[in-house]
VEXGUTI-774463 format. One line per field, with one value per residue (C-alpha): residue number from 1; residue in three letters; x, z, y. Coordinates in steps of 0.02 Angstrom, whole numbers, always signed. Layout:
N
pos <- [NUM_...]
code <- [ALA_...]
east <- [X_...]
up <- [Z_...]
north <- [Y_...]
end
This chain:
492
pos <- [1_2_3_4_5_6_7_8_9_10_11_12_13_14_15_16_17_18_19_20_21_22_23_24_25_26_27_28_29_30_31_32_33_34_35_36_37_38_39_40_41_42_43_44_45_46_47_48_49_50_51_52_53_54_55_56_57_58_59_60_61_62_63_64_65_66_67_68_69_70_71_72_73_74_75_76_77_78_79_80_81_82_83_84_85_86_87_88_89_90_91_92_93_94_95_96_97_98_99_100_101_102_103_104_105_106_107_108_109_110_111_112_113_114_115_116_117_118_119_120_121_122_123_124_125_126_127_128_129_130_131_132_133_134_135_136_137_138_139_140_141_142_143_144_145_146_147_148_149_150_151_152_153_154_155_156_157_158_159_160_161_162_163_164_165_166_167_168_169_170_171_172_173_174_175_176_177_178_179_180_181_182_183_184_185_186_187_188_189_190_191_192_193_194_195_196_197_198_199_200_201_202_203_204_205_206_207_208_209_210_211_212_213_214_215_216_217_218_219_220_221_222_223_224_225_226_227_228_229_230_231_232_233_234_235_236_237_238_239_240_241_242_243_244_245_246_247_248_249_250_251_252_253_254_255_256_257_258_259_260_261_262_263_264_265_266_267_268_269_270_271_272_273_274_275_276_277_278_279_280_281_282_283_284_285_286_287_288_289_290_291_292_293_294_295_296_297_298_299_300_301_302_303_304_305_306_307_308_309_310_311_312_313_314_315_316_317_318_319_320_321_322_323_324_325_326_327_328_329_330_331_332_333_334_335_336_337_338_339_340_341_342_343_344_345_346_347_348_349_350_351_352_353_354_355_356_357_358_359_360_361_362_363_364_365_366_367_368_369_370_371_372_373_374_375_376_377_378_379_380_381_382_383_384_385_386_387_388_389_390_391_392_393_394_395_396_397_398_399_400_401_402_403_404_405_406_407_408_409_410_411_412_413_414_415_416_417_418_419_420_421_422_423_424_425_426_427_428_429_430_431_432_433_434_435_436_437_438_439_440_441_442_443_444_445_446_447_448_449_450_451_452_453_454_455_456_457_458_459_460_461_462_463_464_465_466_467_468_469_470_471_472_473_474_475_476_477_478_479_480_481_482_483_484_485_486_487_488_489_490_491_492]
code <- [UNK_UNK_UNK_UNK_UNK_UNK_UNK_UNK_UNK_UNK_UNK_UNK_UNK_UNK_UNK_UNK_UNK_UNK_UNK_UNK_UNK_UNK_UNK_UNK_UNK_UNK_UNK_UNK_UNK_UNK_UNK_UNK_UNK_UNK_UNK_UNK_UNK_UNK_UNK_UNK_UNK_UNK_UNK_UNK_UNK_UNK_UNK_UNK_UNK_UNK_UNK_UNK_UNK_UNK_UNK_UNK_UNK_UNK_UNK_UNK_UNK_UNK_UNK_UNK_UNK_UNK_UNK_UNK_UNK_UNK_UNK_UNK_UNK_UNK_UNK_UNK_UNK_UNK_UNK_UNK_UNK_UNK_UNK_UNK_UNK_UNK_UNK_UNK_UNK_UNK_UNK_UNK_UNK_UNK_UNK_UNK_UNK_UNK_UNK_UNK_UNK_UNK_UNK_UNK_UNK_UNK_UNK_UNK_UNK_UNK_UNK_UNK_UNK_UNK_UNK_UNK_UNK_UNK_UNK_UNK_UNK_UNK_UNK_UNK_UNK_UNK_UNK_UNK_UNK_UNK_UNK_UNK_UNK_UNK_UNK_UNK_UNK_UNK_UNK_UNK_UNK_UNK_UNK_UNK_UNK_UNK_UNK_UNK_UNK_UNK_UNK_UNK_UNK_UNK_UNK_UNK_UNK_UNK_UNK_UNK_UNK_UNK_UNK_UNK_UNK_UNK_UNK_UNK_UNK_UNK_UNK_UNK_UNK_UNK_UNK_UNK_UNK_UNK_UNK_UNK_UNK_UNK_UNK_UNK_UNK_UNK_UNK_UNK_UNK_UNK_UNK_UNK_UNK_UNK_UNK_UNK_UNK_UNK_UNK_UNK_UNK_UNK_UNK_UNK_UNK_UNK_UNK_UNK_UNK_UNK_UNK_UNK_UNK_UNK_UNK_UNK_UNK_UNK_UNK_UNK_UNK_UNK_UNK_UNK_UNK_UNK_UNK_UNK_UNK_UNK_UNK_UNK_UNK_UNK_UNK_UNK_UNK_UNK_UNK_UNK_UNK_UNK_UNK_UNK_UNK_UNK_UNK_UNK_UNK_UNK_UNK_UNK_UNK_UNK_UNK_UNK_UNK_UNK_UNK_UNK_UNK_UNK_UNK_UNK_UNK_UNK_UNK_UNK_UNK_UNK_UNK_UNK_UNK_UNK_UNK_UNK_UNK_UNK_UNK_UNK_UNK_UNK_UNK_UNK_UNK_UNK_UNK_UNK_UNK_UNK_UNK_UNK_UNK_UNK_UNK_UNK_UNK_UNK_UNK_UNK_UNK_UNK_UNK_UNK_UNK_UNK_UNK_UNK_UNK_UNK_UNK_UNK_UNK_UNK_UNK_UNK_UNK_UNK_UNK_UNK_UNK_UNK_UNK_UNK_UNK_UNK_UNK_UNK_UNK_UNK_UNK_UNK_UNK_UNK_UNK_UNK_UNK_UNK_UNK_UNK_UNK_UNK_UNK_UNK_UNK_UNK_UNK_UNK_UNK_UNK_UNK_UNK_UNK_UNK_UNK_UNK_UNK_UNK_UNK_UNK_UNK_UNK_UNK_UNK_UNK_UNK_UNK_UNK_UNK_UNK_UNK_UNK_UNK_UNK_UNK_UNK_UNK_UNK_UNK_UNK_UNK_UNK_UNK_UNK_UNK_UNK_UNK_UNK_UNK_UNK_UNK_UNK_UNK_UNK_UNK_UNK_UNK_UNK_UNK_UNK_UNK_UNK_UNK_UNK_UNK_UNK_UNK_UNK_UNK_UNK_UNK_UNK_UNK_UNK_UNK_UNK_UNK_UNK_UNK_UNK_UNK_UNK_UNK_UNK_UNK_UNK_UNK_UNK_UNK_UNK_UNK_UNK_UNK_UNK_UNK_UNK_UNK_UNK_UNK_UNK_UNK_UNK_UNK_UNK_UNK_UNK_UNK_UNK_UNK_UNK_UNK_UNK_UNK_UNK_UNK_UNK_UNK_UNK_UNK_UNK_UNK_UNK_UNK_UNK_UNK_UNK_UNK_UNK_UNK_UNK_UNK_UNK_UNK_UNK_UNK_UNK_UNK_UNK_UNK_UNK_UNK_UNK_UNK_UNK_UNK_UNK_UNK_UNK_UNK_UNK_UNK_UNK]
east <- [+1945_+1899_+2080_+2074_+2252_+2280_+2149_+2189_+2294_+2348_+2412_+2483_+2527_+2688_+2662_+2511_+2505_+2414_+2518_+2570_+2472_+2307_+2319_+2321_+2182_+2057_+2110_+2052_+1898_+1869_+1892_+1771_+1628_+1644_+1635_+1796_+1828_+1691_+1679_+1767_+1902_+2101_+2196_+2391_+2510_+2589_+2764_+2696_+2613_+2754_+2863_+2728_+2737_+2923_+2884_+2921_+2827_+2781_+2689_+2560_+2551_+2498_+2371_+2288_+2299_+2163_+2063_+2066_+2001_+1887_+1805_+1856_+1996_+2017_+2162_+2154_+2329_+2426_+2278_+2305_+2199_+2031_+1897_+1791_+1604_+1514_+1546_+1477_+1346_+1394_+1562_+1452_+1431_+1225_+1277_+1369_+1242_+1126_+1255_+1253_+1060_+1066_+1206_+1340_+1457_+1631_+1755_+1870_+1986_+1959_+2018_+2206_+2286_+2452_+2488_+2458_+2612_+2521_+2430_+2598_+2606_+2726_+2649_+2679_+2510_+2512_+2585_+2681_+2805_+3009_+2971_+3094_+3038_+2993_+2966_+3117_+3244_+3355_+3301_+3361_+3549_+3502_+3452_+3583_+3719_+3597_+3609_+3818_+3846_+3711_+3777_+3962_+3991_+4061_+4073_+4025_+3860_+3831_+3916_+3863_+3885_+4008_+3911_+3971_+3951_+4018_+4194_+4199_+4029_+4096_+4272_+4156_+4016_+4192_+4236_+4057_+4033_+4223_+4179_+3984_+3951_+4140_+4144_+4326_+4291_+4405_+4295_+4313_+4215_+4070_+3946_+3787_+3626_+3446_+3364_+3388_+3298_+3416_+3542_+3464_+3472_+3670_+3676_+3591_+3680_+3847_+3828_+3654_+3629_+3457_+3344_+3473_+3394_+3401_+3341_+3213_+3151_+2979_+2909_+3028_+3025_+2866_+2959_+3125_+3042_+2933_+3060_+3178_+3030_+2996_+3204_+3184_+3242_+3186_+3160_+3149_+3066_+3164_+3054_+3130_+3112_+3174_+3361_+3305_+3336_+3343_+3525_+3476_+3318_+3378_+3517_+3394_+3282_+3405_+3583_+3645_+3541_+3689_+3623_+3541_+3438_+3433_+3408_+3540_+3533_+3332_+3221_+3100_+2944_+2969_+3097_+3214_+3419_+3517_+3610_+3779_+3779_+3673_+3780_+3928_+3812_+3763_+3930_+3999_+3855_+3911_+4082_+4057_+3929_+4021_+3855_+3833_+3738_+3648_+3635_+3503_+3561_+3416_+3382_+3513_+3563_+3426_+3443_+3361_+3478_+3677_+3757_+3717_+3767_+3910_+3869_+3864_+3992_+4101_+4104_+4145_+4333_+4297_+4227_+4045_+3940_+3858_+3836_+3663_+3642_+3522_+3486_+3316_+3287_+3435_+3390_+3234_+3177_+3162_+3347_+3339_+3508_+3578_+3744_+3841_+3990_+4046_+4166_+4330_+4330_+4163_+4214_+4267_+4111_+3985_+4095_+4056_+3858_+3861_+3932_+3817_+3655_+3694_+3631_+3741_+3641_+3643_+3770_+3705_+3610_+3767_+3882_+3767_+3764_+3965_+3952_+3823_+3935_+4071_+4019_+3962_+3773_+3751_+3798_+3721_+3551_+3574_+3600_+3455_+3331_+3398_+3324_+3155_+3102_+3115_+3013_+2887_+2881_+2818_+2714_+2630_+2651_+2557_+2408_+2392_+2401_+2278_+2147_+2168_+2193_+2216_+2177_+2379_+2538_+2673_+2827_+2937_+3076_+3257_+3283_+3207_+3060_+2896_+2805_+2727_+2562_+2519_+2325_+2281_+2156_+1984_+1829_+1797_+1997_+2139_+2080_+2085_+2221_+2223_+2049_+2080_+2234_+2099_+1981_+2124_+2187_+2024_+2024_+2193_+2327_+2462_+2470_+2533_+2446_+2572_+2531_+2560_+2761_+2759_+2782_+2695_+2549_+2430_+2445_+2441_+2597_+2598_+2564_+2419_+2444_+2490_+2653_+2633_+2794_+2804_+2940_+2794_+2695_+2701_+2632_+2552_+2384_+2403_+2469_+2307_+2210_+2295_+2281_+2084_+2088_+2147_+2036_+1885_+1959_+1985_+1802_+1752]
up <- [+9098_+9123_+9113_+9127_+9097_+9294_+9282_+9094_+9076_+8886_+8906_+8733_+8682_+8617_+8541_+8473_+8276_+8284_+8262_+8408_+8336_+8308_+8477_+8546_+8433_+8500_+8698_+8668_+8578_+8721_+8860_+8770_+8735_+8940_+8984_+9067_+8956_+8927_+8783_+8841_+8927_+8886_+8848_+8857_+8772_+8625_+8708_+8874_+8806_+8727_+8868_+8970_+8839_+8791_+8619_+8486_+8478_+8309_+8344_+8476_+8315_+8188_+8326_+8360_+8191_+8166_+8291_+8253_+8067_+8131_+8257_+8388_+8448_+8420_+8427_+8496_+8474_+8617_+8728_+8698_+8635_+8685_+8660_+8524_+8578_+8441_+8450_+8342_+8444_+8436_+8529_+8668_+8815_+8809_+8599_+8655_+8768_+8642_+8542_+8691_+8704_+8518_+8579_+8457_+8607_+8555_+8585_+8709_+8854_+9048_+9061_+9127_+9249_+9333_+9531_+9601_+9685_+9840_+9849_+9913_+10061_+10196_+10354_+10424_+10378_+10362_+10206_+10147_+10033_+10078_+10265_+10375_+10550_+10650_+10810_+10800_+10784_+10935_+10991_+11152_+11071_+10966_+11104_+11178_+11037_+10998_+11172_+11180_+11016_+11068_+11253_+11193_+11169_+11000_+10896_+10742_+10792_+10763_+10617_+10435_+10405_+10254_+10100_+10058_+10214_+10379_+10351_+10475_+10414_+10225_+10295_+10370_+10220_+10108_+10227_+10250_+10055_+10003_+10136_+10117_+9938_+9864_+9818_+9811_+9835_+9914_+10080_+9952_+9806_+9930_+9941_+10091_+10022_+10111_+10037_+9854_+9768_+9843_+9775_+9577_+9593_+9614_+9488_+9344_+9396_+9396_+9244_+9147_+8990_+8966_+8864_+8900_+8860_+8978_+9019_+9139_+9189_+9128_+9258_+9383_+9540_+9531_+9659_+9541_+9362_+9436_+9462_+9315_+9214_+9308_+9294_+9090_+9065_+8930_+8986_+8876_+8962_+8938_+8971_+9130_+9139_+9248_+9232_+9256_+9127_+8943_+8893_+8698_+8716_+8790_+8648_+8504_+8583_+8621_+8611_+8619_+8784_+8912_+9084_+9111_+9298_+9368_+9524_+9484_+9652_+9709_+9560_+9589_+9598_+9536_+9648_+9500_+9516_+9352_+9295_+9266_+9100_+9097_+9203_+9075_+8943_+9022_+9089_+8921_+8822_+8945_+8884_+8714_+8743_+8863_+8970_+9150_+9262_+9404_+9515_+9662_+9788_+9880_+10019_+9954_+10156_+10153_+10069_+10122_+10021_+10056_+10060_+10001_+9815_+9755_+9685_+9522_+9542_+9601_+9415_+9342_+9242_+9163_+9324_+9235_+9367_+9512_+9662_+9754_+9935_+10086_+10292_+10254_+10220_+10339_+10492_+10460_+10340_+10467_+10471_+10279_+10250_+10077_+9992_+9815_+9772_+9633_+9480_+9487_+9352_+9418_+9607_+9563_+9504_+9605_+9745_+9646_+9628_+9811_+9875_+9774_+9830_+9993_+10033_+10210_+10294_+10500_+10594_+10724_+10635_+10527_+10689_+10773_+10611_+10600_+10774_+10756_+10605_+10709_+10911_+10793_+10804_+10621_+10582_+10727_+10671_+10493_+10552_+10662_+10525_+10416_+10509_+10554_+10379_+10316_+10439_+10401_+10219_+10241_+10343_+10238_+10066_+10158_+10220_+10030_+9950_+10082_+10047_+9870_+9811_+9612_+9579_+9629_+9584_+9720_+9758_+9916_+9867_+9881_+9954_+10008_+10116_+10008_+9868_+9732_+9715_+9525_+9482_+9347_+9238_+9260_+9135_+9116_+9082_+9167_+9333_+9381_+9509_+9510_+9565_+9691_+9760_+9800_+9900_+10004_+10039_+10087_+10201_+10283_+10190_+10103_+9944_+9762_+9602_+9503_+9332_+9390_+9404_+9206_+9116_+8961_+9050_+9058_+8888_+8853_+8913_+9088_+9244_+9349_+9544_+9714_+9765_+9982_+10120_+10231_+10366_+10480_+10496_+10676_+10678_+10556_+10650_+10582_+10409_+10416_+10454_+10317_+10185_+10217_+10232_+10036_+9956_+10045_+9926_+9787_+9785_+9779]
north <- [+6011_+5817_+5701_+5527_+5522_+5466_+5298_+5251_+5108_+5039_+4861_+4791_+4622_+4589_+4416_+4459_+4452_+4632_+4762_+4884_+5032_+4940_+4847_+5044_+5069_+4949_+4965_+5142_+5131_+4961_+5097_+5214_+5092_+5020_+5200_+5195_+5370_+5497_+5629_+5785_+5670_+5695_+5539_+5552_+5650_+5551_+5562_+5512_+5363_+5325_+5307_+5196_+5075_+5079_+5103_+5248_+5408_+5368_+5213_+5312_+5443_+5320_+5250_+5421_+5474_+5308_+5376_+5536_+5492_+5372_+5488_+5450_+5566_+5775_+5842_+6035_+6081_+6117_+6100_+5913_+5766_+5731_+5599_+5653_+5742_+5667_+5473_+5338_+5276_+5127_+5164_+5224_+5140_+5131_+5079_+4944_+4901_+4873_+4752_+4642_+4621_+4590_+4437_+4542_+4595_+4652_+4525_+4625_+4545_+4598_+4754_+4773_+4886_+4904_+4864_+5039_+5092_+5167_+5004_+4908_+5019_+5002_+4942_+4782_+4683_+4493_+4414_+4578_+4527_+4566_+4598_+4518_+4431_+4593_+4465_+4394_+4531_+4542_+4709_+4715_+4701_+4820_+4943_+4944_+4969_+5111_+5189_+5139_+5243_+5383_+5411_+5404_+5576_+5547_+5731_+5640_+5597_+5762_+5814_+5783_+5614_+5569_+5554_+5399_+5312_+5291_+5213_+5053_+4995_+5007_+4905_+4805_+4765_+4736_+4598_+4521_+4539_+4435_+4313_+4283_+4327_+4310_+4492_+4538_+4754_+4867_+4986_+5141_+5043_+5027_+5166_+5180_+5238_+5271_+5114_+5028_+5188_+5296_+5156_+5160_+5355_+5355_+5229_+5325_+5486_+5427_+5318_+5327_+5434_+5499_+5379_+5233_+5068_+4940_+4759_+4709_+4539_+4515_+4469_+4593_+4702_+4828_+4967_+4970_+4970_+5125_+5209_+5166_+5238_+5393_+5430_+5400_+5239_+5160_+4967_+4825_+4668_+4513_+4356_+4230_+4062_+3902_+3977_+4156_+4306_+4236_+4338_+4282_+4352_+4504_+4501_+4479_+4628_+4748_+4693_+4880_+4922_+4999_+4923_+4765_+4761_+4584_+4467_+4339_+4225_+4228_+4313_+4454_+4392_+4207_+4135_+4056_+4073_+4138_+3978_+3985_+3963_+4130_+4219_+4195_+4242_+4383_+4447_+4417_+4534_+4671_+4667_+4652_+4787_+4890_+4885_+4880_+4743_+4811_+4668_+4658_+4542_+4593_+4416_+4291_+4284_+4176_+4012_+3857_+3705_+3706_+3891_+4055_+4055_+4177_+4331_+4362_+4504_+4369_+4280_+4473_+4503_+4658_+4750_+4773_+4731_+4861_+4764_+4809_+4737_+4800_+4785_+4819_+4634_+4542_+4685_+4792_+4902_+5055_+5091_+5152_+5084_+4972_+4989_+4970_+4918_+5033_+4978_+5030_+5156_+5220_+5271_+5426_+5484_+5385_+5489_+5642_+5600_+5551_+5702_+5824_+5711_+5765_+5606_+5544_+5426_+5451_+5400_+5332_+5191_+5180_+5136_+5036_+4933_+4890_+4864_+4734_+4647_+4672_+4593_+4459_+4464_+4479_+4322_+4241_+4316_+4249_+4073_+4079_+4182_+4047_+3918_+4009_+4070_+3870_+3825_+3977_+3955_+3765_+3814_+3955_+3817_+3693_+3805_+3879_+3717_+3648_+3789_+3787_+3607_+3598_+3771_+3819_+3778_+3830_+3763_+3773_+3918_+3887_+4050_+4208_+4275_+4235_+4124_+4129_+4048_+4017_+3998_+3869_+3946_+3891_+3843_+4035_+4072_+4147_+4192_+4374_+4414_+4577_+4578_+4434_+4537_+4673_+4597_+4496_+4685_+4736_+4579_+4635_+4553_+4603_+4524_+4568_+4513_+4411_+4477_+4657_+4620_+4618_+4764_+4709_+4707_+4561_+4434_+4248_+4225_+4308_+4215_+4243_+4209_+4294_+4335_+4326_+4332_+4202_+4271_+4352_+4183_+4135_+3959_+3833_+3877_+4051_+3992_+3910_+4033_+4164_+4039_+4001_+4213_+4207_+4076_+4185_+4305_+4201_+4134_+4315]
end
């Protein structure tokens, strides 16, 4: 039976004046008069649609209803719903065809579609976003704590490792964390995952209920709000702006939500930090609300002006905020190896989750780690990434503004390990990044559309541009080189 449940992808507006329901209404009958769905073809279950868009079951309902009665929808029961066999012919593709040659074209935007997950990939190809320095890691240090820990005969390195992390790398993140990041946490409050997924998973075990609402910054991290959608969260995308997540916004949207996911000290994509003045509104909402604040410190090591800013978890009273930290960013991503620091009152069961997740990470990475913390070559590597990665991003700013004149905005970032390049629109409109993003992938590079971070999908309001890393860029010649690479791409 034909499906085109895996390639369709509804977009809605929601600042347009058009209701949800007839937005749904005309993306489908757009899709059906490009071609992009056939007769014969299913289109998603009302519950499943529902949950792409975060929006009630009842609103898809009253949308297929419409297009069931208007002829273009049948509904077979529990075989599912399928576009109709006997279309209008003018919702055909040849139909519409012939509106165009009569200069009567529907008046339908560019067709949107999310970031495919499998397109962000995991190699290390120029420009990926969030890869560290692979040249510059010391890994002849590394080596040989490696070998130390693997040749010394140590029983433990071949036991099950303790689900909740090896204990002198969690004594030794609590001291790095109080002194870095002014996280006051006791070693027992901090848990070792495989990787921040590994990290949401305990999260919405110990803590989530299903169907929880949440906030999300609109624009936000494309690898978390997968998977807070595939667990059954349902997010609600609260816009950002020069001081980061809009806590009013969020609080006019959804001031009940339980868990609010944010990047407080370097934003994810746009670079912004939370202002204090939002951080008290923010950690005051989750104690009225009795919500939690999952905050991804994800590459706040790096700043670029004066010191790392203090965590967010270091402003919180009423122990509401889930500290999120990782190696994959500060070492490599190959060692599979982040860390929270649970709430008080939630330890007890985030030991619980942890221990029926099975989920130990190996030792010997896990040793090798507190040893590197602890000889002091953590901290040594900071200072001189630190230093490397402000060179490298004015390098990389340069080249792209070079290459692209007036057709970008981008601004040096106060922190982190990549831009954000922001297209102005041109004569013909907003310029299509997802498209550009495409053909610079084709060419080699690794960079994200901008507009795919949002999980509106593309409107008026959302920012078209290129989100690229800057840590791998060895020299301004190559910068050059890269940047020249992406307005190739740009020109089409």
């Amino acid at each position: 039976m034909p499906s085109a449940d895996h390639a369709l992808k509804i977009a809605i507006d929601r600042h347009e004046a058009a209701p949800i329901y007839l937005q749904i209404c005309e993306r489908f009958k757009t899709a059906i008069a490009a071609g992009h769905l056939k007769p014969g073809d299913r289109v998603p279950a009302l519950r499943g649609l529902a949950t792409q868009l975060n929006i009630a079951r009842g609103t898809v309902e009253t949308a297929y209803t419409i297009l069931v009665d208007e002829g273009y929808l049948q509904m077979r029961g529990a075989a599912g719903t399928f576009v109709s066999s006997s279309l209008p012919e003018a919702a055909t593709p040849s139909g519409a065809r012939k509106d165009r040659e009569r200069g009567n074209a529907p008046r339908t935007a560019r067709a949107t579609r999310a970031e495919p997950a499998a397109e962000i990939g995991h190699d290390a190809k120029p420009l990926r976003p969030g890869l560290p320095a692979l040249d510059a890691f010391p890994r002849k240090v590394w080596s040989r704590l490696v070998a130390h820990r693997a040749r010394s005969g140590d029983l433990a390195t071949l036991a099950y490792p303790d689900p909740a992390g090896y204990r002198p790398l969690r004594e030794r993140i609590a001291t790095y964390l109080g002194l870095s990041r002014g996280v006051a946490c006791d070693p027992q409050q901090v848990f070792v995952t495989n990787g921040y997924r590994a990290t949401l998973e305990l999260v919405l075990r110990g803590l989530a209920k299903p169907e929880d609402r949440a906030w999300f910054e609109e624009p936000g991290y494309l690898l978390a709000r997968n998977f807070l959608l595939d667990a059954g969260m349902r997010l609600v995308p609260v816009p950002t702006d020069d001081e980061g997540l809009d806590v009013d916004a969020g609080i006019a949207l959804a001031a009940d939500a339980r868990f609010a996911f944010v990047t407080p000290a370097h934003q994810s994509p746009l670079g912004v930090t939370l202002s204090l003045a939002r951080r008290m509104k923010l950690l005051d909402w989750a104690s009225r609300a009795q919500g939690w604040i999952v905050e991804d410190d994800y590459d706040s090591e790096f700043r670029y002006a004066g010191r790392p800013l203090p965590a967010l978890k270091s402003l919180d009273r009423d122990d509401r905020v889930i500290y999120c930290g990782t190696f994959s960013k500060v070492l490599f991503p190959g060692l599979r190896l982040s860390y929270v620091v649970a709430p008080g009152r939630a330890v007890e069961r985030f030991g619980q989750v942890t221990a029926s997740m099975n989920a130990g990470s190996p030792y010997l990475y896990q040793a090798a780690v507190a040893d590197f913390i602890a000889q002091g070559h953590f901290a040594r590597h900071l200072k001189r990434m630190r230093a490397l990665y402000a060179q490298r991003r004015e390098w990389l700013a340069t080249a792209i503004q070079k290459a692209f004149g007036d057709r970008v905005s981008i601004g040096l970032p106060t922190g982190g390990m990549h831009l954000v390049a922001i297209f102005r629109a041109d004569r013909d409109g907003p310029v299509d990044d997802l498209a550009m993003a495409a053909r610079a992938r084709e060419a080699g590079l690794a960079v994200l559309a901008l507009s795919a971070w949002y999980l509106n999908g593309r409107s008026k309001e959302t920012l078209r541009g290129i989100v690229v890393g800057f840590a791998n860029v060895a020299d301004a010649g190559e910068a050059a080189r890269l940047a020249r690479m992406l307005r190739r791409a740009y020109d089409g």
